[in-house]
C-alpha positions as semicolon CSV with decimal commas, in nm:
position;residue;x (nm);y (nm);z (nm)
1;X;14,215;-7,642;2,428
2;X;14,500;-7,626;2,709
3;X;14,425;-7,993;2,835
4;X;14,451;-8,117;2,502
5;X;14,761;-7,930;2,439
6;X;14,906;-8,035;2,721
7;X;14,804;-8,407;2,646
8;X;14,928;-8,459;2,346
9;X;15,290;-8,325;2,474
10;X;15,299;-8,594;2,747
11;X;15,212;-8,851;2,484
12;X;15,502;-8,715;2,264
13;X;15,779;-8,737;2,544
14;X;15,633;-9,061;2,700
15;X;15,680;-9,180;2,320
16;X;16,019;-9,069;2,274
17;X;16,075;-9,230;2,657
18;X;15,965;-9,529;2,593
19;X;16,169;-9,578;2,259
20;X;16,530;-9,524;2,473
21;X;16,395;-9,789;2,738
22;X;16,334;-10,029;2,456
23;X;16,626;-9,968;2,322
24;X;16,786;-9,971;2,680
25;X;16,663;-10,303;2,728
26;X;16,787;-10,468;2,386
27;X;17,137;-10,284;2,474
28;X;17,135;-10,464;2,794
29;X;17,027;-10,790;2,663
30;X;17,265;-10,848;2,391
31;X;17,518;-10,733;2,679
32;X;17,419;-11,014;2,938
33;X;17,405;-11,238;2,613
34;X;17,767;-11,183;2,487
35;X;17,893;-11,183;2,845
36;X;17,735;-11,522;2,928
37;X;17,737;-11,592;2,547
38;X;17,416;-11,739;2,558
39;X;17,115;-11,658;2,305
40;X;16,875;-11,816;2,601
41;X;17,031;-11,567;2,816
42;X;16,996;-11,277;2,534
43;X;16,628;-11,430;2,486
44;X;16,533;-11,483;2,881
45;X;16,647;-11,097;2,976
46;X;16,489;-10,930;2,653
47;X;16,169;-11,078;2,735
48;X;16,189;-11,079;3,064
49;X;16,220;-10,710;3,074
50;X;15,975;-10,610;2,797
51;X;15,717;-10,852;3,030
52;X;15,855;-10,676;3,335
53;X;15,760;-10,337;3,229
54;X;15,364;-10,436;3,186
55;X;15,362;-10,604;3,546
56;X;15,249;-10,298;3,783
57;X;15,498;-10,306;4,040
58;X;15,789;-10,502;3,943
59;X;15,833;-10,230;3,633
60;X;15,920;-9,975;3,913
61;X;16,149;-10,188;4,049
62;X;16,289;-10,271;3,698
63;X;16,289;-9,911;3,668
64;X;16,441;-9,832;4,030
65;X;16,719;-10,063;3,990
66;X;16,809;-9,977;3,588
67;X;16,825;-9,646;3,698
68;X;17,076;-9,669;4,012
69;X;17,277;-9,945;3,802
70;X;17,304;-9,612;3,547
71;X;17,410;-9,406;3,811
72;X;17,637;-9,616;3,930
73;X;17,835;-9,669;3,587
74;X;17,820;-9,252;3,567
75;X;17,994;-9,182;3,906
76;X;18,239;-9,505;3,839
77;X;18,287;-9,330;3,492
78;X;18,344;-8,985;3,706
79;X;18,548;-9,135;3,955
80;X;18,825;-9,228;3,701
81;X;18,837;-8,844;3,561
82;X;18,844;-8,648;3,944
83;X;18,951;-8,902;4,199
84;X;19,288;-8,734;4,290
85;X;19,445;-9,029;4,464
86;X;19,576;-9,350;4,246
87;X;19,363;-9,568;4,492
88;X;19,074;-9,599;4,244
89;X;18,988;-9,882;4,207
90;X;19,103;-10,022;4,521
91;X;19,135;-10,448;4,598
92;X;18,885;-10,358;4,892
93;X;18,495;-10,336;4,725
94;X;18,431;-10,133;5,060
95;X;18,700;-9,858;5,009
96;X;18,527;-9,829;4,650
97;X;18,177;-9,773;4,785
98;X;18,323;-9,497;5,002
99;X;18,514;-9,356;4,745
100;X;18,208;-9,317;4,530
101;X;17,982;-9,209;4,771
102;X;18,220;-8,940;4,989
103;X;18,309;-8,764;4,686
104;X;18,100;-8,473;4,555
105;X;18,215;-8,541;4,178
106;X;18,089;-8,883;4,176
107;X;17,782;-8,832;4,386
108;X;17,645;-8,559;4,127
109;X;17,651;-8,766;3,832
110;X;17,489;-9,004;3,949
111;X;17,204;-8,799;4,143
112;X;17,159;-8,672;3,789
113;X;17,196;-9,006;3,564
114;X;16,979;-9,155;3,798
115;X;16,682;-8,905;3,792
116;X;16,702;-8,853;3,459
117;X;16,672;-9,270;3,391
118;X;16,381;-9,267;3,626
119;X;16,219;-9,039;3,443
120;X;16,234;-9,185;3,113
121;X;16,153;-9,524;3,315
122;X;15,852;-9,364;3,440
123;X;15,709;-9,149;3,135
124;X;15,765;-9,528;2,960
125;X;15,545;-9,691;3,235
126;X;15,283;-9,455;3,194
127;X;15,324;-9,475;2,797
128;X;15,247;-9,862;2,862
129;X;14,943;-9,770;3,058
130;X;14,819;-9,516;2,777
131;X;14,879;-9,797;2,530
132;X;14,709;-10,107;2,705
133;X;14,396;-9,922;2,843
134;X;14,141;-10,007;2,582
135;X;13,939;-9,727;2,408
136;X;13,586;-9,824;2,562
137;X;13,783;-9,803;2,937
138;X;13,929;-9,421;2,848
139;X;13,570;-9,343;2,726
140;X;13,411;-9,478;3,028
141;X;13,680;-9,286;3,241
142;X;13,592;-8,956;3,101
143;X;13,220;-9,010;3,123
144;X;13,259;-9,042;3,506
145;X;13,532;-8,717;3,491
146;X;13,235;-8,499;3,343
């Protein structure tokens, strides 16, 4: 009764998961889209991405580098609230990249955003696994299990 328990709560959260990287990926979409202000481009990345996340190994990637682009927008986000010194941003994209990385108070947020994107990007990759694998293939799968 545990196992079953304990399945149907991973289903739930890789369900709830996989709704914010859908949404995720129409938010970033219609972004590239109005920046480019192209419906191709809209178009290209929203189904680009939704076909990226049922290719096994370029969805971690898409998930890997969603996740530190996240991050990233987190400890810039950070930076602007506890960088001391008015030399944020600077005209040098190298003295940014230090700034951001030397400083615990942008480093932590985006430890944190990060992981916490991965996950979701990961529950959602196994939700898309759950989802594709048809019934006969589970059934077969727990056959050999027993």
């Amino acid at each position: 009764m545990s196992d079953i328990r304990k399945g149907v709560t991973q289903a739930k959260f890789n369900d709830d998961a996989s709704s914010f990287v859908i949404f995720e990926v129409l938010f970033l979409s219609i972004i590239f889209g109005v920046i480019f202000e192209s419906w191709w481009i809209f178009g290209g990345m929203f189904f680009g991405l939704l076909i990226g996340l049922f290719i096994p190994g370029l969805n971690l990637i898409i998930s890997l580098f969603v996740s530190f682009c996240w991050g990233g927008i987190a400890s810039i986000i950070s930076a602007f609230f506890f960088i001391e010194n008015n030399n944020f941003p600077s005209e040098n994209y190298l003295d940014n990249i230090y700034i951001l990385a030397s400083n615990g108070a942008t480093l932590i947020p985006f430890i944190f955003i990060f992981l916490s994107s991965l996950g979701a990007h990961l529950a959602t990759i196994e939700w898309l696994h759950d989802i594709n694998d048809s019934d006969e293939k589970n059934a077969k799968s727990s056959i050999k299990d027993e």
